[in-house]
Structure formats: C-alpha cells, structure tokens
VOPAGU-2260 file (C-alpha; in pm, 1 decimal, decimal comma):
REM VOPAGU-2260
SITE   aa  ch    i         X         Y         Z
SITE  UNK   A    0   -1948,4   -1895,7    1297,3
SITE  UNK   A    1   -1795,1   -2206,4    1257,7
SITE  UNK   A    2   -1440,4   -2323,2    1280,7
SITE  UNK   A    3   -1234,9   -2349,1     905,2
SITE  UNK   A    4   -1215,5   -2716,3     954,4
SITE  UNK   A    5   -1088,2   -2880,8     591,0
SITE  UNK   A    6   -1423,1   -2967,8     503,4
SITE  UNK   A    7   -1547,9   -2594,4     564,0
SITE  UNK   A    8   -1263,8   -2496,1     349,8
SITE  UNK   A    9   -1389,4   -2742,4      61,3
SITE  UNK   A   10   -1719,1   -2581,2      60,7
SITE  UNK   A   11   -1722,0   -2230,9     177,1
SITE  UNK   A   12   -1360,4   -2091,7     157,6
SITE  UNK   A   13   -1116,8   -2101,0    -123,1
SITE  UNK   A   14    -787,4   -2221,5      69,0
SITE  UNK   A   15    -495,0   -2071,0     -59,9
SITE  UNK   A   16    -172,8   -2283,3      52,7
SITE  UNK   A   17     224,9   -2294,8     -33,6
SITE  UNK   A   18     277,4   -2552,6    -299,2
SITE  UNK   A   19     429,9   -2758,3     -70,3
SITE  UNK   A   20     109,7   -2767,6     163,2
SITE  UNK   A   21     -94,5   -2821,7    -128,5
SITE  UNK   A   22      88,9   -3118,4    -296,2
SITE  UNK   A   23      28,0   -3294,5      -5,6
SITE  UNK   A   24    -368,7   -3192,6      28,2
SITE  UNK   A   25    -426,7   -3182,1    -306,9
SITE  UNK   A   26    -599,2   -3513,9    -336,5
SITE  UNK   A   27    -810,5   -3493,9     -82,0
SITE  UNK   A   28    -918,9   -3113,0    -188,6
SITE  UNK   A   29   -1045,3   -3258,4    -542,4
SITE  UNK   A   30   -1176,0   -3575,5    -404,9
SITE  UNK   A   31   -1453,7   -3408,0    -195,5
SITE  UNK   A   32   -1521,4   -3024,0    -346,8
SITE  UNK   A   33   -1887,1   -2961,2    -424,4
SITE  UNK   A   34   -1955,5   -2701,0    -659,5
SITE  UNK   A   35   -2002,3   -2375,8    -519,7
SITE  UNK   A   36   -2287,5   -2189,1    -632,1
SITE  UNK   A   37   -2505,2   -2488,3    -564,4
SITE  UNK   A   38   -2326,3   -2701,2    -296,8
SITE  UNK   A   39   -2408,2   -2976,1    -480,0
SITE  UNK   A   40   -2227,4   -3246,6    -708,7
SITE  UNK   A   41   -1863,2   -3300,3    -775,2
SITE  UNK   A   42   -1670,0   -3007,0    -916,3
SITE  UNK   A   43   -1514,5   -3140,4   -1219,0
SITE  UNK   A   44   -1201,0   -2924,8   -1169,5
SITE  UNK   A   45   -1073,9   -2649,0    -927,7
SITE  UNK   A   46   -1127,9   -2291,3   -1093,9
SITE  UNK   A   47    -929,4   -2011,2    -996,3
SITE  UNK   A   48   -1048,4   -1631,7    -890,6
SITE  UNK   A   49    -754,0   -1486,8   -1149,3
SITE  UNK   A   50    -662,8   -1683,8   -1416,7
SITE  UNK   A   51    -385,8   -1508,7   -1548,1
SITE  UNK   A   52    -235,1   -1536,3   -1194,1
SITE  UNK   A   53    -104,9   -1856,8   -1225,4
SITE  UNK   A   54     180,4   -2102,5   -1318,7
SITE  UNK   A   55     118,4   -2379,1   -1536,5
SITE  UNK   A   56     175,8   -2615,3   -1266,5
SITE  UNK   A   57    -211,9   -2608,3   -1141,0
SITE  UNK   A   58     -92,0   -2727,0    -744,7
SITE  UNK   A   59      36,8   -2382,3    -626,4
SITE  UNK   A   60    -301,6   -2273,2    -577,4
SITE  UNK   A   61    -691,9   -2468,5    -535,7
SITE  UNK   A   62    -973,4   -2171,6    -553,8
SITE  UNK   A   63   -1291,9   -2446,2    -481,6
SITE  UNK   A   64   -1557,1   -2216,9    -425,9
SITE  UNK   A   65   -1557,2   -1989,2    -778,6
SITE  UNK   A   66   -1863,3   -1980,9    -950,3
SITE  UNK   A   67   -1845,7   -2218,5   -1241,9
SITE  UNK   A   68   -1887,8   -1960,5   -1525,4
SITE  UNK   A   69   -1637,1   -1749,3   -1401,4
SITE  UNK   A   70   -1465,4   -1682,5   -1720,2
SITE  UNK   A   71   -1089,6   -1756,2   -1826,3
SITE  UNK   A   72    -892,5   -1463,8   -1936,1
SITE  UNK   A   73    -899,3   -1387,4   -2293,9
SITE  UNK   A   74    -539,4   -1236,6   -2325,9
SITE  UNK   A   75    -294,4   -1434,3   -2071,1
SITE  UNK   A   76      47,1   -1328,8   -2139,5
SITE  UNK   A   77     -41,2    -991,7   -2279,4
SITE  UNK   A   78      68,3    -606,8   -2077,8
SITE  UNK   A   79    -183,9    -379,3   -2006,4
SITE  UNK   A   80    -210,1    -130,8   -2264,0
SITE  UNK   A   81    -393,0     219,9   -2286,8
SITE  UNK   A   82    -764,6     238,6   -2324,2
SITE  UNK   A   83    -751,3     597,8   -2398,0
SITE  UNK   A   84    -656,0     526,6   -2754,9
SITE  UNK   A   85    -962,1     302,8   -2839,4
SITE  UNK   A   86   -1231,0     511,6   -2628,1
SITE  UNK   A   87   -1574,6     519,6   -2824,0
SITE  UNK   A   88   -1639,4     897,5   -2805,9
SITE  UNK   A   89   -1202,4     962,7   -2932,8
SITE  UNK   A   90   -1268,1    1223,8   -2668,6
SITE  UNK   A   91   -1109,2    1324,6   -2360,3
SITE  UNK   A   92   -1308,9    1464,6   -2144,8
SITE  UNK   A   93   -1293,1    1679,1   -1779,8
SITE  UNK   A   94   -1397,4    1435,8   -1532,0
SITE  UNK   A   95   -1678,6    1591,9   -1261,9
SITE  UNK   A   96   -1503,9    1645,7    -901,9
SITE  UNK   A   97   -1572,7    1440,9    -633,1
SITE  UNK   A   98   -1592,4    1619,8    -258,6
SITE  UNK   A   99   -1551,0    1522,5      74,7
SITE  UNK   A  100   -1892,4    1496,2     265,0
SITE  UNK   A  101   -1712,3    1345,6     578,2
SITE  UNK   A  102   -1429,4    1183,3     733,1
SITE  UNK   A  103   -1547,1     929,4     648,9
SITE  UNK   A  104   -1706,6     924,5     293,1
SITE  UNK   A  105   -1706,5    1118,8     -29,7
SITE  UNK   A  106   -1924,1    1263,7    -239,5
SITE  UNK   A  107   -1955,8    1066,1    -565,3
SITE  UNK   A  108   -2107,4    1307,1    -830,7
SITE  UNK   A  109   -2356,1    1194,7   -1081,0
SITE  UNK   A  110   -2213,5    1105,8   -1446,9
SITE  UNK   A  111   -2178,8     867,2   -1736,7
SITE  UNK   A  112   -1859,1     695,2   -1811,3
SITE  UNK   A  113   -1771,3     345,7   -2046,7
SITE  UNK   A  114   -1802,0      49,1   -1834,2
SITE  UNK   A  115   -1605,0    -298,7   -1926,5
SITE  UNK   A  116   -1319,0    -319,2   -2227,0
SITE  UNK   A  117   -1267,2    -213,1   -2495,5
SITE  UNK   A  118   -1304,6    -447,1   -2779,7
SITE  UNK   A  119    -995,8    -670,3   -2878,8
SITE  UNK   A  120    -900,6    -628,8   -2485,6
SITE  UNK   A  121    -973,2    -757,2   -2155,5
SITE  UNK   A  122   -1176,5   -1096,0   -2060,3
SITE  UNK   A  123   -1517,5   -1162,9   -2255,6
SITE  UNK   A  124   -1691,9   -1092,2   -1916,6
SITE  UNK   A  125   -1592,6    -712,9   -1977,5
SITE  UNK   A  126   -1799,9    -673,7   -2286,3
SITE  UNK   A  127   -1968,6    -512,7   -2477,9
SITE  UNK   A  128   -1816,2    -224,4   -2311,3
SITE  UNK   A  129   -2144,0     -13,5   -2229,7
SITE  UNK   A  130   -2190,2     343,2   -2146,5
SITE  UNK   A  131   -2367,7     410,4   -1818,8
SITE  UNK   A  132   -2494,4     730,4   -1629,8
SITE  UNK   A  133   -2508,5     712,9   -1250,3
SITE  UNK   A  134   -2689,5     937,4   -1008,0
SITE  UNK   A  135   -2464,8    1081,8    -731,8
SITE  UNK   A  136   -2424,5     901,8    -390,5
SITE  UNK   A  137   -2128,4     872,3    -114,5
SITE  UNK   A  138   -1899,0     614,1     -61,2
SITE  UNK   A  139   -1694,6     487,4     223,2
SITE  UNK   A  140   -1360,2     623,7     195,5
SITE  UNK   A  141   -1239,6     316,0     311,9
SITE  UNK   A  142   -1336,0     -25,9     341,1
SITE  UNK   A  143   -1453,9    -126,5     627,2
SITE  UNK   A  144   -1159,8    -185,6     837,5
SITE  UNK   A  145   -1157,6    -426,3    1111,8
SITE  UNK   A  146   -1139,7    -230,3    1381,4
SITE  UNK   A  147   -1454,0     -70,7    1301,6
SITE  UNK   A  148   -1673,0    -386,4    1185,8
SITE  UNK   A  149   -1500,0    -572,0    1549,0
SITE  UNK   A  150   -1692,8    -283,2    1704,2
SITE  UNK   A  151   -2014,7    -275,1    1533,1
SITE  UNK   A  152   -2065,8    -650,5    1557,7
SITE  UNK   A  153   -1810,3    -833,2    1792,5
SITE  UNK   A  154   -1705,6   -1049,3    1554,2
SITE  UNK   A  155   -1369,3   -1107,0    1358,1
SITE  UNK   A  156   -1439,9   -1377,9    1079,7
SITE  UNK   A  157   -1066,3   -1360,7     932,4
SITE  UNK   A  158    -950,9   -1512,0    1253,4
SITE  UNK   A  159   -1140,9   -1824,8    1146,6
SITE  UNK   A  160    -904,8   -1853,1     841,5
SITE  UNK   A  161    -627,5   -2103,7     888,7
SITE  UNK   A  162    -262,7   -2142,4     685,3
SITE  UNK   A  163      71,0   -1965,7     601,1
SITE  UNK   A  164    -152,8   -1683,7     365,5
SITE  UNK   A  165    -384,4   -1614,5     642,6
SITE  UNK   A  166    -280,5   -1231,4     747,7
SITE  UNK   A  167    -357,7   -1169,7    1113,5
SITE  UNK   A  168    -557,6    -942,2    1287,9
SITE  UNK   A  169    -472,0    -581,9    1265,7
SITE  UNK   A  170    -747,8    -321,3    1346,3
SITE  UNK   A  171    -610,2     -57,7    1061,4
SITE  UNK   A  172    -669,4    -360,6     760,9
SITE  UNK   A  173    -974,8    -441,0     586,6
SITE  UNK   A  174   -1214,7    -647,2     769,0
SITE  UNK   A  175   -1194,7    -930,1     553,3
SITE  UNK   A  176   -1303,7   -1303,9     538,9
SITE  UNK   A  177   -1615,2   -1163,8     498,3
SITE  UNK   A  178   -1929,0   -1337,9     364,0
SITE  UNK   A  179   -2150,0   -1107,2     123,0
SITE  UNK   A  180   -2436,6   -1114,6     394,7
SITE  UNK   A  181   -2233,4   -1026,0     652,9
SITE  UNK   A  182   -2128,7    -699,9     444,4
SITE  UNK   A  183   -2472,2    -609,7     336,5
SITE  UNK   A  184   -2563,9    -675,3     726,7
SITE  UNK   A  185   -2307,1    -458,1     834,5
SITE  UNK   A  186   -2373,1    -185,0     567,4
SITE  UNK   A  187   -2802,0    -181,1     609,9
SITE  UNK   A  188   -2744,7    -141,8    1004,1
SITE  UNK   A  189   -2504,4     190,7     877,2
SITE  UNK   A  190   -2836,2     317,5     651,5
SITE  UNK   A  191   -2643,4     229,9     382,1
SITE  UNK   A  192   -2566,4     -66,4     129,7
SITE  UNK   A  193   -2339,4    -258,0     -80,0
SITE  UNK   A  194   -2250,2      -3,6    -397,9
SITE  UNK   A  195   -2364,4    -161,6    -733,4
SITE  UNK   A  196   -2116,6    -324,3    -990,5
SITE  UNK   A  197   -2140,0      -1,0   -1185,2
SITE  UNK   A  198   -2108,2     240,3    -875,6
SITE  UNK   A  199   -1736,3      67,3    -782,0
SITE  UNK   A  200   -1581,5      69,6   -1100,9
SITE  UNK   A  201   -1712,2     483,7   -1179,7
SITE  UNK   A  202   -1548,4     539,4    -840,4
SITE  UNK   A  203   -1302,3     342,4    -896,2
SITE  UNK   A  204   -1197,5     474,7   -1250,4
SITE  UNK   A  205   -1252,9     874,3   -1123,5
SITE  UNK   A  206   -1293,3    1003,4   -1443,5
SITE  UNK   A  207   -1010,8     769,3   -1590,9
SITE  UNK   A  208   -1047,8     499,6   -1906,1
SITE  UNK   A  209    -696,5     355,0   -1856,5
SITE  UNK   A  210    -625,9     -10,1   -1776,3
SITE  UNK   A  211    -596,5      71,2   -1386,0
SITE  UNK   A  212    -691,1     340,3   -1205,9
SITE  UNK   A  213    -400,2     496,4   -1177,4
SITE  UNK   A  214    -351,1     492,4   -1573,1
SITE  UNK   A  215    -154,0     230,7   -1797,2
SITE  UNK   A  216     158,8     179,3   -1624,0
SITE  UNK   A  217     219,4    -171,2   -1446,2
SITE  UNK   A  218     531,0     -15,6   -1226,1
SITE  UNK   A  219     340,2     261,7   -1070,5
SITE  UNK   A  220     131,3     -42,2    -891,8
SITE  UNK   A  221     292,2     -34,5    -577,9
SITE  UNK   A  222     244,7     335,3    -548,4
SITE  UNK   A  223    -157,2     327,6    -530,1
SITE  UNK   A  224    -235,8     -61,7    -465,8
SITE  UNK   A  225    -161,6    -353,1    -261,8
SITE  UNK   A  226    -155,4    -633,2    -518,5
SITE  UNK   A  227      81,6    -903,0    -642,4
SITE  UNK   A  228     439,7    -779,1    -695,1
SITE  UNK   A  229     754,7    -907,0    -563,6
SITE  UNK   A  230     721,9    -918,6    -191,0
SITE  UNK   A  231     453,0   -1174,3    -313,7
SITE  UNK   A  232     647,0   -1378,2    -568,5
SITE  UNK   A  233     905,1   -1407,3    -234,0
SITE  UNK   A  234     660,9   -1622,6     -94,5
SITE  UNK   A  235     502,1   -1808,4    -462,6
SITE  UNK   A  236     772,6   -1797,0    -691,2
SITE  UNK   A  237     572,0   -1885,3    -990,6
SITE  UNK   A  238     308,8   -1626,2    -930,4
SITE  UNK   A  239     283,3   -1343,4   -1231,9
SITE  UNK   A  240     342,2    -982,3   -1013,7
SITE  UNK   A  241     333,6    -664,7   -1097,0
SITE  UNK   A  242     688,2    -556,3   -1158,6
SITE  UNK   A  243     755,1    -344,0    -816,1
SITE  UNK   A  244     791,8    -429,9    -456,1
SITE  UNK   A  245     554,8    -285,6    -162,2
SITE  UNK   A  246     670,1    -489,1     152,3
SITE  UNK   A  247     335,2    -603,3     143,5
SITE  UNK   A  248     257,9    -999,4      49,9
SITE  UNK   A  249     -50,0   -1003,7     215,1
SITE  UNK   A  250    -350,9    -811,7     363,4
SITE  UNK   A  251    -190,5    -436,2     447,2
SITE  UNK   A  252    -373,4    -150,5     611,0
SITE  UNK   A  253    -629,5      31,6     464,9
SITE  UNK   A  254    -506,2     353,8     332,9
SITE  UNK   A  255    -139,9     301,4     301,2
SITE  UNK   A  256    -151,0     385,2     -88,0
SITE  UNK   A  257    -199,2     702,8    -280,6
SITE  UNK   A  258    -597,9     743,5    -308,4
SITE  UNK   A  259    -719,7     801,1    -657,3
SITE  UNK   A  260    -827,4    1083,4    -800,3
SITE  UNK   A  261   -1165,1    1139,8    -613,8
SITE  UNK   A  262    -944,8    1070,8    -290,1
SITE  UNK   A  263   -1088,3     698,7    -215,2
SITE  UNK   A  264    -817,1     453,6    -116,4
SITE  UNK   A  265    -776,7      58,7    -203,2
SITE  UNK   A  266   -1047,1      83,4    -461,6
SITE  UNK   A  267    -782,8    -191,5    -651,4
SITE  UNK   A  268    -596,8    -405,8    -462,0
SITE  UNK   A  269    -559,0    -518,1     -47,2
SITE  UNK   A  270    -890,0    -702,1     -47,0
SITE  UNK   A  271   -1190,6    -767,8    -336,0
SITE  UNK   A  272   -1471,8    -568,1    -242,7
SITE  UNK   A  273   -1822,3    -738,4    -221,4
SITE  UNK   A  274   -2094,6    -549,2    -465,1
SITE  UNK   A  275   -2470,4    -546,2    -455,7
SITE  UNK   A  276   -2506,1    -734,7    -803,9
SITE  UNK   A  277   -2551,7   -1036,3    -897,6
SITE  UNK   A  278   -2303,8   -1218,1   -1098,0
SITE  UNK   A  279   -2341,2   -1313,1   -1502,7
SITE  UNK   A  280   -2077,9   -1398,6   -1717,4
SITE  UNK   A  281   -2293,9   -1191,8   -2020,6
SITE  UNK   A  282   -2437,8    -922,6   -1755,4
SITE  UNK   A  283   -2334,8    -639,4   -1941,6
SITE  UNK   A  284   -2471,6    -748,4   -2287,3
SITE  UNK   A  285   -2848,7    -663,6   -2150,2
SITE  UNK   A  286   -2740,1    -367,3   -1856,9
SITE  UNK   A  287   -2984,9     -65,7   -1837,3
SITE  UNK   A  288   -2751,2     223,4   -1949,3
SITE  UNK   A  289   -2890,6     452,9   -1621,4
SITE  UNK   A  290   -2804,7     340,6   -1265,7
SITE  UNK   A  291   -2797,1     -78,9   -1348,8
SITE  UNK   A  292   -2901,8    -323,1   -1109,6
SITE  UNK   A  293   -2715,0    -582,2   -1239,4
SITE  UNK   A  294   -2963,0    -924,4   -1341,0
SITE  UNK   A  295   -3235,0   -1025,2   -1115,5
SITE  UNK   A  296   -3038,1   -1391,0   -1003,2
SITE  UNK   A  297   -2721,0   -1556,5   -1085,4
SITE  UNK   A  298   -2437,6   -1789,6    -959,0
SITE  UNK   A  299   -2296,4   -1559,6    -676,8
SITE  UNK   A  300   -2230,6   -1214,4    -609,9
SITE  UNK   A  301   -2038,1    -977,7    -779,6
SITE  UNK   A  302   -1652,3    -873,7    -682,8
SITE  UNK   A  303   -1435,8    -576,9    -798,0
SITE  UNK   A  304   -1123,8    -446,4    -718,0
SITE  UNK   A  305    -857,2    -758,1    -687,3
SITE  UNK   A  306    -674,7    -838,7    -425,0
SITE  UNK   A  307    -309,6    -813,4    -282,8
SITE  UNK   A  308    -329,9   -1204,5    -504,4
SITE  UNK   A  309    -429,5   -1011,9    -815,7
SITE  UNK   A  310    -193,8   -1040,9   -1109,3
SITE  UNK   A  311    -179,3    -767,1   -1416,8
SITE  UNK   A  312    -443,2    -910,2   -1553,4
SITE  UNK   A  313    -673,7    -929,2   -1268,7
SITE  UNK   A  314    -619,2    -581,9   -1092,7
SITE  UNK   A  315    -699,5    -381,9   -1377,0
SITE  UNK   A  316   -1021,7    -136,7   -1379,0
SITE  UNK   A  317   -1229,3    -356,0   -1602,9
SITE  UNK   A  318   -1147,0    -694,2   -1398,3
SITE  UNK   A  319   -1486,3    -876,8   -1261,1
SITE  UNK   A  320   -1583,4   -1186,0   -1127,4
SITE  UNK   A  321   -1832,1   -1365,3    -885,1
SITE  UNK   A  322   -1817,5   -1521,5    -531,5
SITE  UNK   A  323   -2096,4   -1748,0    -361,8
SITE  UNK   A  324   -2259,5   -1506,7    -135,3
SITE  UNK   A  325   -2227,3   -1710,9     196,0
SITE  UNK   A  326   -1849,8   -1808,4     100,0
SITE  UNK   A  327   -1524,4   -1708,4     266,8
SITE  UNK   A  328   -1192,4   -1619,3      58,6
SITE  UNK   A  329    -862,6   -1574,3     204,9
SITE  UNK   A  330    -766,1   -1403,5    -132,6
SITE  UNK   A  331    -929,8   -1171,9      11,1
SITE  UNK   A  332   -1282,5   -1044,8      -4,1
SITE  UNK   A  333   -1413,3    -706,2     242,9
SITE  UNK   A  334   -1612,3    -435,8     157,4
SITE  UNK   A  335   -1737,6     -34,6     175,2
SITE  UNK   A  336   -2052,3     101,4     223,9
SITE  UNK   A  337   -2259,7     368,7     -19,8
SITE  UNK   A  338   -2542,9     582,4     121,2
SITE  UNK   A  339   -2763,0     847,2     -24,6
SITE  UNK   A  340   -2642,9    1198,6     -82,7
SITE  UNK   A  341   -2755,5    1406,0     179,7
C-alpha cells in the first residue's frame, strides 16, 4: 500500500479536512482531481457522499472520489417521517426471527420485505420502492473490526489516512479505510462474501419499514448508531446532526450501540459498509424481485449504512450510494461478511 500523499488523496481517497485546512488546499484539490470512476479527465466539481450533510459554504468538506451519478437528495431540509403510514400492503406484519448461529454471526431468515422509499420520500436513487424475497443466509454480527482483519492479513490501511478526521487505531473499531477488494479478499478467504445491496438493508431494517432502523425518531440516534450529532458539530459547526450527543465524533468501537432487532450492531452508522453490487443511480427500476444481484457493471460499488459523517438524511434505512471499488474514504467505509446457512 502506498503512502496518502496529496495526490493519492486526489485520486483514491476522499479527504475530509477542517474548513480551515481546506480553504487553504482547496485550490489545489480542484485544480488536479480526476474523476473517479474512470481516473480520467477533470472533475468538473467536487461531489459529496451525503448531500444533505452540508453547509452552503461548499469548503468545509471536498469528497473527490464519488461516482459522478451519485444522486443529490431530493428532500434537503425535510425530518424523517414514518414509512409505516404509506407502506404498499397498509399492513403490519410479524417480522420472521432471526437466531444466533455463532458468536460470531446470525442467522438471517428467508423473507420478502419493500426495498427503497416510499414515493414522495427519500432520494430518486431509492425508487421505485420494490418488493424483494431473500433466501436465508448469516451475517457477521459485526463488521470486521480491526483487530481481527490486522490478524488475518497484517495490514492496517486506516493508518495510511492522514488529517485531524483520521480516527486512530483501536483494535475494538471497524477496520476501515478499506478498499472494496480488500473486503471481498478478506471475506472469500473466510468462505464467505460481501452481502448484496438487498441482503444489508433486510438485515438492516429487521422486519422494520420506518425511516431508520430503529423507527422514525431522529433523537433516539445516539442510542443505536454512531452518526453525526453534536459531539460532531463540536468539531464542524455547520454540519446538519442528528439532534443528540454520543461522545463519539469519529470512528467508535464496534458494538457500543443497542443492536437492532435481529441483534446485529452498527448496521447504520460508525463506518459505510462495502456491498457486493454494483452501483446504478436507476438500479432498482429493473431489480429481479427474488435474491437481486444488483446490474451486471456500473460506476463503483455499492455502500449502505452511513457513517459517523452521515446526516438525517443520509443515515436513514433507504440511504444508498456508490464508491470506486479500489478507493479509500476516511468518511468511513469497512465491511461484514455473509456466508451460507449451514
């Protein structure tokens, strides 16, 4: 691996800085960035992982290596509201249990759920909100946390990232800095692979419909996920937070939050979490309705979950976007693993 010299950060790693830092590097930033699916060509403008996230003074943050048609957010401003109310069946249902298999993983049973938003809500990336039906599988109760990906493969990529958002190492957090390669490395060697687009947000939801995981409520954030609130907005003062505070600005330990309902923990928030799919702005306008792939090629790979950088907006349930598979993020991208039921 290569040292995050400036340049590296210009193509492969979206370089998150204090405004401060940035007003002074700004310049050079936008004078050089290629465009990051293809490496190739001036990017006509930086693009940012959450759009919602931001201030509209564009130099608190420069995310270079987004692919291009990662959307902007079709409701900016608005709260989270209940997707109960506007679910296609007007049913509630019993979700199906999920069961510990191992220490380690759990038991994911099979079922169908309503992927994406609900119309007149979320980003246009979320829609048509589809229903799909998923076999069972297991995931990784976890993501991979550094202490165990250190061990498997003697390396610790997040000690390449430089500046003051940079959390350092702690063997309990996510591994992070991660490329998608790396994760899909690390997950074949463990008989096991990168869970599909549609297998991390059924896990992720548990049964649910709401907004986030843990239902509609913005304040109960803090509670079950490690994204922006206040201890953030400490640090960027024009960031939009979720309206609690966690002691946690940056990358925390996995597991510190309530797990949701099928007892997996940091499925929203700490660190994005690298998928198997590829990612398409329209995707879900031609997804198979049992076990989808995702499309057969597209500008980078897809990631779920938000980060402890993800505003309102961008940790809710629905939330998607893309990353160039050999790209770094100090935002922060990891992973889990899924394998085969037994």
């Amino acid at each position: 691996m290569n040292g995050c010299s400036p340049n590296r950060i210009r193509r492969q790693g979206a370089a998150l800085f204090l405004a401060a830092t940035l007003a002074a590097l700004a310049g050079s930033l936008a004078g050089s960035a290629t465009d990051s699916v293809s490496g190739s060509g001036p990017t006509p403008a930086a693009s940012h992982l959450d759009t919602t996230a931001f201030a509209p003074d564009s130099s608190v943050f420069l995310d270079i290596d987004v692919p291009r048609d990662a959307p902007a957010s079709s409701n900016t401003g608005k709260t989270a509201h209940s997707a109960h109310a506007v679910h296609p069946t007007g049913k509630t249902k019993t979700a199906p249990k999920a069961r510990t298999s191992s220490p380690r993983t759990v038991d994911i049973p099979s079922g169908c759920f309503w992927m994406g938003s609900p119309e007149g809500f979320g980003n246009a990336n979320e829609h048509p909100r589809h229903r799909v039906c998923l076999d069972s599988f297991r995931m990784d109760r976890l993501p991979v946390t550094q202490r165990v990906f250190v061990a498997a493969t003697g390396q610790s990529p997040w000690l390449l990232c430089t500046g003051p958002t940079c959390a350092g190492s702690d063997p309990r957090a996510p591994a992070w800095f991660v490329t998608w390669d790396e994760a899909a490395d690390f997950c074949h060697s463990r008989s096991g692979r990168l869970p599909t687009e549609a297998e991390y947000e059924y896990a992720a939801r548990a049964g649910d419909s709401g907004a986030y995981i843990w239902g509609d409520t913005a304040a109960k954030s803090c509670l079950y996920a490690n994204l922006a609130d206040k201890s953030l907005e400490r640090m960027l003062p024009a960031w939009k937070v979720f309206p609690c505070d966690d002691g946690e600005p940056l990358v925390a330990p996995a597991g510190g939050y309530r797990p949701n309902r099928w007892g997996l923990f940091d499925m929203a928030g700490n660190v994005w979490e690298w998928t198997s799919d590829w990612y398409a702005a329209d995707a879900y306008a031609h997804s198979a309705s049992q076990n989808p792939q995702g499309p057969d090629s597209g500008s980078g790979r897809v990631i779920r979950g938000g980060s402890w950088l993800s505003s309102p907006d961008g940790g809710r349930a629905a939330y998607r976007d893309g990353f160039r598979p050999d790209g770094r993020y100090n935002g922060a991208i990891g992973f889990r693993c899924v394998y085969p039921q037994r």
